[in-house]
Structures are given as structure tokens and as C-alpha cells.
Residue frames relative to the residue before (quaternion, step in Angstrom):
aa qw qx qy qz dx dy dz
X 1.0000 0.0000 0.0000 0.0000 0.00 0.00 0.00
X 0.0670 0.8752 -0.4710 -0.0870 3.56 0.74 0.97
X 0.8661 0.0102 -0.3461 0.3605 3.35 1.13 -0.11
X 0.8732 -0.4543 0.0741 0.1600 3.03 0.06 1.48
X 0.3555 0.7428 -0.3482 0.4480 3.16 2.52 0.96
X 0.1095 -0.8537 0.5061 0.0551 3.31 0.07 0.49
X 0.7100 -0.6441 0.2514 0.1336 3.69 -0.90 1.07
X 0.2629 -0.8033 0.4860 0.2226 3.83 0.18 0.32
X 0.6993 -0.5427 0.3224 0.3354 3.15 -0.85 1.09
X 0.7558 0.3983 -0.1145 0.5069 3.40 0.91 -2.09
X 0.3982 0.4266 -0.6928 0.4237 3.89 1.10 0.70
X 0.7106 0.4769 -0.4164 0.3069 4.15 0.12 -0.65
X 0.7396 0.3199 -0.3824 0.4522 3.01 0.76 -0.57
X 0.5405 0.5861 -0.4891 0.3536 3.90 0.56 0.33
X 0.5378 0.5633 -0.3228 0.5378 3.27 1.63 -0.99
X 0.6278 0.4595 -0.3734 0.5053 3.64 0.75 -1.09
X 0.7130 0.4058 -0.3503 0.4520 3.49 -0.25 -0.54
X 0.8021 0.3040 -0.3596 0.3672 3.60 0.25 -0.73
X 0.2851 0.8368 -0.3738 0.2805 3.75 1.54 -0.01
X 0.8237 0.2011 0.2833 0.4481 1.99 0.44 -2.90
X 0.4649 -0.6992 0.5426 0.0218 2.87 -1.29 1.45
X 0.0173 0.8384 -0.5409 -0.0644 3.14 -0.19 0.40
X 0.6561 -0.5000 0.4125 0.3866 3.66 -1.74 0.89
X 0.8259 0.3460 -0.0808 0.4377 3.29 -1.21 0.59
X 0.3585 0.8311 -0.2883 0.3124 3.57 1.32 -0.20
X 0.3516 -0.7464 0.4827 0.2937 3.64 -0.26 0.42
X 0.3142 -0.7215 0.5028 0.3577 4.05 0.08 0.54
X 0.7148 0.4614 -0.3518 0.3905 3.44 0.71 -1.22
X 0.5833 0.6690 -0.2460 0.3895 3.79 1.27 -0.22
X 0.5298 0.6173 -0.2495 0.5253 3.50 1.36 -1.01
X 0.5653 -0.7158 0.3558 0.2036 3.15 -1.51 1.52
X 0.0766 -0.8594 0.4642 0.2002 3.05 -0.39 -0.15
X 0.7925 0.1350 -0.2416 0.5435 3.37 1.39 -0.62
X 0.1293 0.7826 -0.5703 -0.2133 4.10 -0.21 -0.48
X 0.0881 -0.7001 0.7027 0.0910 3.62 -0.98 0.51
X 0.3622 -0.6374 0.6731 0.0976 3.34 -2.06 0.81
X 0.1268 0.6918 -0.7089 0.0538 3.31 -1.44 -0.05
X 0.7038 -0.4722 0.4458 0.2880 2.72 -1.46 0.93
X 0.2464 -0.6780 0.6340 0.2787 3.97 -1.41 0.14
X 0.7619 -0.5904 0.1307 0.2320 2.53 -1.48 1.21
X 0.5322 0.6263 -0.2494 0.5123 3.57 1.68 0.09
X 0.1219 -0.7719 0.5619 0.2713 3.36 1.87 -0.59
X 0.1863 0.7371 -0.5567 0.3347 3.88 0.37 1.58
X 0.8133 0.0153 0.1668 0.5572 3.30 0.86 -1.86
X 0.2798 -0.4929 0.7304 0.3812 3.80 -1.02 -0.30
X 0.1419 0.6179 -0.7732 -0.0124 2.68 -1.65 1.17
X 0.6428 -0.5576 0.3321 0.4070 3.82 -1.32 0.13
X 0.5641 -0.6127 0.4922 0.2532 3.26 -1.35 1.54
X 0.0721 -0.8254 0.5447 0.1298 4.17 0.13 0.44
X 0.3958 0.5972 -0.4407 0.5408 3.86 1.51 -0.07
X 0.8096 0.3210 -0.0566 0.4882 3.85 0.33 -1.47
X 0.6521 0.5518 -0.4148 0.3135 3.49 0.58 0.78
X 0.2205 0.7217 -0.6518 0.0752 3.73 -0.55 0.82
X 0.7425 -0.3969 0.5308 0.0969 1.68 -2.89 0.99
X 0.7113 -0.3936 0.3954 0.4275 3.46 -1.61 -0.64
X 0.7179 0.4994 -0.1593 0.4581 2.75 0.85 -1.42
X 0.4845 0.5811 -0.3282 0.5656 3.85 1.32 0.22
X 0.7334 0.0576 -0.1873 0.6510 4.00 1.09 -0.37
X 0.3519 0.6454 -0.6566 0.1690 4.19 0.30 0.31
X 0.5893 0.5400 -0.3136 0.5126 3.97 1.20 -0.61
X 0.3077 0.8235 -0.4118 0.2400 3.57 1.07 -0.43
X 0.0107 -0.6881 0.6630 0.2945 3.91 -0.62 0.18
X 0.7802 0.2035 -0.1378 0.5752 3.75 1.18 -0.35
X 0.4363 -0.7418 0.4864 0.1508 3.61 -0.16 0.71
X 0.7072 0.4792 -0.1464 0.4988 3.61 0.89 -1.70
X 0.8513 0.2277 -0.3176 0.3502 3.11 0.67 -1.18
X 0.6029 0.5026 -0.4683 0.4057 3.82 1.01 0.68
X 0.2676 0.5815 -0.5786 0.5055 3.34 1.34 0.94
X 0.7048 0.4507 -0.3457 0.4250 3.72 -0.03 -1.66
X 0.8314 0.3895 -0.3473 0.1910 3.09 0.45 -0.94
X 0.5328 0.6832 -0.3197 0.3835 3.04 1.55 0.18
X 0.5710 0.6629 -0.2379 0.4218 3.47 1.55 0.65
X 0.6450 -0.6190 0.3661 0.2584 3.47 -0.27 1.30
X 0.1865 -0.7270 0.6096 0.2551 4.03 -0.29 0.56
X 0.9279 0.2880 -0.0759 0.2245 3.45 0.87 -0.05
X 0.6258 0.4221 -0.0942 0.6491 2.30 1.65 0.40
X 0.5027 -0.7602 0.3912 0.1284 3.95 -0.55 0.70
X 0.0727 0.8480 -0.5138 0.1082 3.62 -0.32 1.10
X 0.1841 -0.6329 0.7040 0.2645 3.73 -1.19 0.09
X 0.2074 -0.6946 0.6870 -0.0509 3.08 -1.69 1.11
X 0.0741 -0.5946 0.7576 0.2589 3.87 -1.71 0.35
X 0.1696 -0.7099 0.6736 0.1161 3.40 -1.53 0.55
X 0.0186 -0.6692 0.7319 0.1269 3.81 -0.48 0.62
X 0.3005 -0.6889 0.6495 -0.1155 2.73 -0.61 2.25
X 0.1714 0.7732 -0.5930 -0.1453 3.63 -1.33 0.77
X 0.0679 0.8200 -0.5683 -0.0001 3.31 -1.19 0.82
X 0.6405 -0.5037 0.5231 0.2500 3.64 -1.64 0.07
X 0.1534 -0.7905 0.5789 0.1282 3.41 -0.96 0.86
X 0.5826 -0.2406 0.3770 0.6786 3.88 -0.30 -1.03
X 0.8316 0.3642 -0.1688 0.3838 3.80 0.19 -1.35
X 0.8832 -0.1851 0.0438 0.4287 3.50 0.89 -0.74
X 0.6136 -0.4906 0.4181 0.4561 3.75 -0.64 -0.64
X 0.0043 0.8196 -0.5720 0.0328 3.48 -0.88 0.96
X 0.1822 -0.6693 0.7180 0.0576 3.60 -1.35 0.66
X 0.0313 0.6893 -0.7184 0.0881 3.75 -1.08 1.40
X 0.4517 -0.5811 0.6122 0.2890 3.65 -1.48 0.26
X 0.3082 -0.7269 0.6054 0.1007 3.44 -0.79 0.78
X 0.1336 -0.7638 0.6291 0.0542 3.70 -0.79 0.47
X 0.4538 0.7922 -0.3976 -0.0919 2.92 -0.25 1.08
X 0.6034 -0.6304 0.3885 0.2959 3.55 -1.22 -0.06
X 0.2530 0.8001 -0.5411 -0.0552 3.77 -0.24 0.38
X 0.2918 -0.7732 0.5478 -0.1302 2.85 -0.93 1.66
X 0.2556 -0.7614 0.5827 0.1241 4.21 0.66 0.28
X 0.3141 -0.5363 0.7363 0.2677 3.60 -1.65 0.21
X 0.6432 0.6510 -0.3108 0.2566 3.49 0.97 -0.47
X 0.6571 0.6121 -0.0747 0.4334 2.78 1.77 -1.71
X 0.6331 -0.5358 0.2735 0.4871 3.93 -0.58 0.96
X 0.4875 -0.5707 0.5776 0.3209 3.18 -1.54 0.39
X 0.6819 0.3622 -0.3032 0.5584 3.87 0.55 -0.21
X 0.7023 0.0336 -0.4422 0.5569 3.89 0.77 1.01
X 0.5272 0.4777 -0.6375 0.2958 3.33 0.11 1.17
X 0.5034 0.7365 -0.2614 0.3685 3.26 2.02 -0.69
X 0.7880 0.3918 -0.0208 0.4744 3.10 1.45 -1.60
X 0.2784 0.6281 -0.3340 0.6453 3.35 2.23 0.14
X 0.7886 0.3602 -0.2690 0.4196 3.85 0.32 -0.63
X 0.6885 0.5353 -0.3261 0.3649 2.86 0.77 -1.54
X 0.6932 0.5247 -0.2654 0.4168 3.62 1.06 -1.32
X 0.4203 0.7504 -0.4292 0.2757 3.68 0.89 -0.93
X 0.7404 0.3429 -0.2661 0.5133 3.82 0.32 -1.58
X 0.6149 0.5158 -0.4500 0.3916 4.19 0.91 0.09
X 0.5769 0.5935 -0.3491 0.4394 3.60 1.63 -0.81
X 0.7128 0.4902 -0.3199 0.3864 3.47 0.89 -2.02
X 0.6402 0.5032 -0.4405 0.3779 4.00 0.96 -0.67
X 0.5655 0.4851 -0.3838 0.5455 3.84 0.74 -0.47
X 0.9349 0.2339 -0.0960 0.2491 3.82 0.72 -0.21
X 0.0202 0.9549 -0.2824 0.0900 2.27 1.70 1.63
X 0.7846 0.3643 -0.3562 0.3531 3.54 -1.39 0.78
X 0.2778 0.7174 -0.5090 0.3862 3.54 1.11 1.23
X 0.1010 0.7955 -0.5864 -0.1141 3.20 -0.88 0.48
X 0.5252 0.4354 -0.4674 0.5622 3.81 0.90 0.62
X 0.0287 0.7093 -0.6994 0.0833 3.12 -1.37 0.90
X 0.2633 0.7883 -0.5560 0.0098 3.60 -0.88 0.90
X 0.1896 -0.8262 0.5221 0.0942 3.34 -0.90 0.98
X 0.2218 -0.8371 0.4910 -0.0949 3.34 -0.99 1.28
X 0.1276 -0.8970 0.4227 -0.0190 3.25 -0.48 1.40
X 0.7098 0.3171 -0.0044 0.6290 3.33 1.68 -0.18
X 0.3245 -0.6095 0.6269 0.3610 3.86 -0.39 1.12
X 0.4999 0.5483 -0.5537 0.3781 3.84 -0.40 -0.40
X 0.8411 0.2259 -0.1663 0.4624 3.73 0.11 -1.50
X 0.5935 0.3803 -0.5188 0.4837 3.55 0.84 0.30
X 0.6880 0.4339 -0.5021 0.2937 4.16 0.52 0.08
X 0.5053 0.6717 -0.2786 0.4646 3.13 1.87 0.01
X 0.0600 -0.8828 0.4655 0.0191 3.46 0.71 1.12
X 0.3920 0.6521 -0.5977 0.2527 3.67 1.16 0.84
X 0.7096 0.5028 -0.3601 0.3376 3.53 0.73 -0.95
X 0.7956 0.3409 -0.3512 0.3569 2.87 0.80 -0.42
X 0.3987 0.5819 -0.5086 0.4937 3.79 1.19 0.81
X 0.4510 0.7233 -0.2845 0.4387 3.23 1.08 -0.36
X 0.7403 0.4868 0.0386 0.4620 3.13 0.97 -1.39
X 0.6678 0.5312 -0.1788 0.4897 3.03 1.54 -0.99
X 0.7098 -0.0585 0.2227 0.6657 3.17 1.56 -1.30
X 0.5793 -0.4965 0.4975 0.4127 2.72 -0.52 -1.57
X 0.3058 -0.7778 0.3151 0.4498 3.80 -0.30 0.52
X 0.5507 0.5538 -0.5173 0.3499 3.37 0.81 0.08
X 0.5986 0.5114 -0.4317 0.4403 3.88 1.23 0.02
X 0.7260 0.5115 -0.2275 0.3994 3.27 0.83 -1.40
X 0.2366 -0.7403 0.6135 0.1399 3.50 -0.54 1.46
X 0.8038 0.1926 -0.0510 0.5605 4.05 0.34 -1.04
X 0.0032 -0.6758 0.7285 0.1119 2.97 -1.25 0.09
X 0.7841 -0.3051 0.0711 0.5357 3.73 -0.78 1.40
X 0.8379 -0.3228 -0.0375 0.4386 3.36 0.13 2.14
X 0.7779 0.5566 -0.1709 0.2363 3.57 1.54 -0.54
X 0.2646 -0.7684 0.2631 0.5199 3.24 0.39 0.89
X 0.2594 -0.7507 0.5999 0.0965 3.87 -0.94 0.04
């Protein structure tokens, strides 16, 4: 915790919830996006409740991905999970995304403190294994890098319903 933001309860349990599936679960209920941000004291990360949807918040979607991006601040710096689904050659997959958005736009003293705090969030959220950091709406509508990440694009057949 080098600098000294400490975690909000309701980031674990958002992480918990968007993890876990549970029996019996409404699909159209299930998270799909959750963003953090700092509080307004820049003390803790707590969860961005303005920037958070369900399924049933992109099932009307003609693009799923790109009303994720658009759900990012031009100016400002957030962490985000994405239960990201897509299609390989063999089958259908669902992964948490970690991510980081960090702007060129967005102060240099909260992109500073956006890093520094990051390695206090990723311990409270343990078992991620995607991680993408994004400095530029441009490279987050560019959904190669982050197939990239996923696999590979010669594996990845969809990416949230699209072919790709």
C-alpha cells in the first residue's frame, strides 16, 4: 500500500459478486461491468456505482465492448472488472478483466496515485489473471490488444457476440 489508499469493503464484495455465479441466478442480473475510483478524499478506492452495469443494462446492445469504453472518464482515471465473454475455435469462455484506465488527459498526480494504489486493489482481488492497462480511448476501442491478452487473435473467434 505504498500510497496509503486503502480498499473499501464494497470493492470485495463487487469482485465477489461479479466472480461468482451463483445457482439460480438471474442471467439478465449478473455484473458485467464494476469500476473503482478513488473517494473523493483520495483515502480509499471504493466502487464507482454511476459506472456499473448489469446484463440486462447491454442485452439491447448493437456492440457490447464498445459501451464498456464508453463508459470511461476522458479525464480522469479508473479501475474496472469486465466479465468479458467470447468464443475461441473450441468453445465459449467468460474471464474477468482487470482493468486500469489511466488517460494522457487525466492529472499527472491521479495517474501517479492510480498506480501507486493499484498493487493495494490487485491484493484484495486475488485470482485475476487478465490485466489491461489503458492510456488512450483510441487503444481501448481497439479491441486487438486486448484479444491479445485473451489469447490470441488467431484463437479468439468473438469477442462479446462479435465476430472479430
Amino acid at each position: 500500500m505504498a500510497s496509503g489508499v486503502v480498499v473499501d469493503d464494497g470493492v470485495v464484495k463487487a469482485y465477489e459478486e461479479i466472480k461468482v455465479h451463483h445457482t439460480g441466478e438471474v442471467m439478465s442480473d449478473r455484473l458485467k461491468l464494476v469500476m473503482f475510483r478513488l473517494s473523493d478524499d483520495d483515502r480509499s478506492i471504493i466502487v464507482d456505482e454511476e459506472s456499473t452495469l448489469r446484463m440486462k443494462d447491454v442485452s439491447n446492445e448493437d456492440d457490447v465492448f464498445k459501451k464498456l469504453v464508453s463508459m470511461f472518464p476522458l479525464k480522469d482515471c479508473r479501475y474496472a472488472l469486465y466479465d468479458c465473454c467470447y468464443r475461441t475455435k473450441e468453445t465459449d469462455k467468460e474471464d474477468l478483466v482487470f482493468i486500469m484506465w489511466a488517460p494522457d488527459e487525466a492529472p499527472l498526480k491521479k495517474k501517479m496515485l492510480y498506480a501507486s494504489s493499484k498493487g493495494a486493489l490487485r491484493k484484495k482481488l486475488q485470482g485475476l489473471k487478465i490485466e489491461w492497462q489503458v492510456n488512450d480511448i483510441a487503444d481501448a476501442k481497439d479491441t486487438s490488444v486486448l484479444i491479445e491478452k485473451l489469447g490470441s487473435r488467431g484463437s479468439i473467434k468473438e469477442l462479446e457476440g462479435k465476430t472479430v
